[in-house]
N, C-alpha and C positions, 0 to 999 in steps of 0.2 A: 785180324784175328780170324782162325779159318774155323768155320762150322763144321760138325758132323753132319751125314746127310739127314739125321732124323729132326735135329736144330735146324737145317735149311727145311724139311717139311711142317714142320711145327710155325717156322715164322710163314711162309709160303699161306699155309691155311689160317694161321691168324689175320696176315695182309687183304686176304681176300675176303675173309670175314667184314673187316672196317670196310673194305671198299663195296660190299653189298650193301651191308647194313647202315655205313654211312654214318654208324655212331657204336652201338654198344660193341663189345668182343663177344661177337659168337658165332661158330658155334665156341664153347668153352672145353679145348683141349685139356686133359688130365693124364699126367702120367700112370701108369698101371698101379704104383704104389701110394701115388695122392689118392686114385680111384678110388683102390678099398677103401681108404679112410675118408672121404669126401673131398672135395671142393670149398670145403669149407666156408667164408662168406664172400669167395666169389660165383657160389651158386645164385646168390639173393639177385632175385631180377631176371633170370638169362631165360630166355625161350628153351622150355623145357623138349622140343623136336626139334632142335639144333646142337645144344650140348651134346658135348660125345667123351670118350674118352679112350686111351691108344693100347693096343695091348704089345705086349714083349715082341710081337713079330712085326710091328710099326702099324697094323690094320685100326683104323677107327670103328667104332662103335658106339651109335646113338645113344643116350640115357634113358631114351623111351622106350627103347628095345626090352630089358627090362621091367619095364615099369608092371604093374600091376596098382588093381582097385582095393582100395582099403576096406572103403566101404560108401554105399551111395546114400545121400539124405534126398530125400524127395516130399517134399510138402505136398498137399492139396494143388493143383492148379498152377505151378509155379515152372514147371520139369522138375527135373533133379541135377544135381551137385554130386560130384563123383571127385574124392580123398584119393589124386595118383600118387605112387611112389616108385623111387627108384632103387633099388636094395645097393645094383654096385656102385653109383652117384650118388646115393644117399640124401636125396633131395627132393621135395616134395609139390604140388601142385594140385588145383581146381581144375574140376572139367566140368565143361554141361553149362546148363542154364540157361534160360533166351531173354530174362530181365537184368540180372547180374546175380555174381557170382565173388567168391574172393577165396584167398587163401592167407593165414593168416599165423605165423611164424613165432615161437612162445622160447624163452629162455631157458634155462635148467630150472632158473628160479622160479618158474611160471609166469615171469611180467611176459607184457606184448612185446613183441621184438620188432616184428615188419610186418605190412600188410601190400597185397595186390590184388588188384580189384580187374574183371572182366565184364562189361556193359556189351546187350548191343538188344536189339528189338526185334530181330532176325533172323537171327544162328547163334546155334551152342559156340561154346570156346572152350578156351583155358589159360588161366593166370600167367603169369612168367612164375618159375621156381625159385622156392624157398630151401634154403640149407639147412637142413634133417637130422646132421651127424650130432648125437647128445642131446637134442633137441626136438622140440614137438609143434607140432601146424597140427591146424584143422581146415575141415573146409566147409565155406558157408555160402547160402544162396540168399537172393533177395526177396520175400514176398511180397504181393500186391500191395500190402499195406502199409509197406516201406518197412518193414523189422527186417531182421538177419535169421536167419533159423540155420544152427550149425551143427558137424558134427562133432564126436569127440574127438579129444588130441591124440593123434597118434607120433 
């Protein structure tokens, strides 16, 4: 079966994804018209600075590129939690934190759908992405006292 060249460039960067990463697919290529509409629940999980997605003239393009801040929650003493989103991957993420942090993935129906959680005692981070389209996350952080304090769904 003979490939197009954008089928050879799409397996080419998926291969070398596996062979970095050594396990998940990422970054997670999207075609321009999957893009608009998301990724759907192959967003759930994927390193939100790796995800990309390809536009009509073959050029990739991060999901972070986009991104913007929803909104930050910031406890007492804790840092803060910053709600990223992606508008044209349509997928969502935590940032920030130095105790832990999570981002946390809600239905149409508003059950919990997914959660991902970023610990560490040293540096901010941020979640792996949660998928957006129809759907609502929030982002939560951890305080001292061990609760969650979150923000709202967006």
């Amino acid at each position: 079966m003979r490939m197009t060249p954008r089928a050879r460039r799409l397996a080419a960067l998926l291969t070398a994804a596996v062979a970095t990463t050594g396990a998940a697919l990422s970054p997670i290529v999207a075609t321009p018209a999957a893009a608009a509409t998301s990724c759907y629940k192959i967003c759930d999980g994927v390193d939100p600075n790796r995800a990309a997605w390809e536009d009509p003239n073959g050029v990739l393009h991060k999901c972070n590129a986009d991104a913007r801040t929803i909104y930050t929650v910031d406890p007492a003493s804790t840092g803060a939690v910053e709600l990223r989103y992606s508008s044209r991957c349509r997928m969502a993420w935590a940032r920030g934190g130095l105790h832990g942090i999570k981002i946390e993935g809600f239905n149409a129906d508003g059950s919990l759908r997914t959660v991902y959680s970023y610990y560490s005692t040293s540096q901010t981070g941020y979640t792996q992405a949660v998928n957006d389209a129809g759907l609502t996350a929030r982002a939560c952080i951890l305080t001292p006292m061990g609760g969650w304090t979150c923000g709202s769904r967006y």
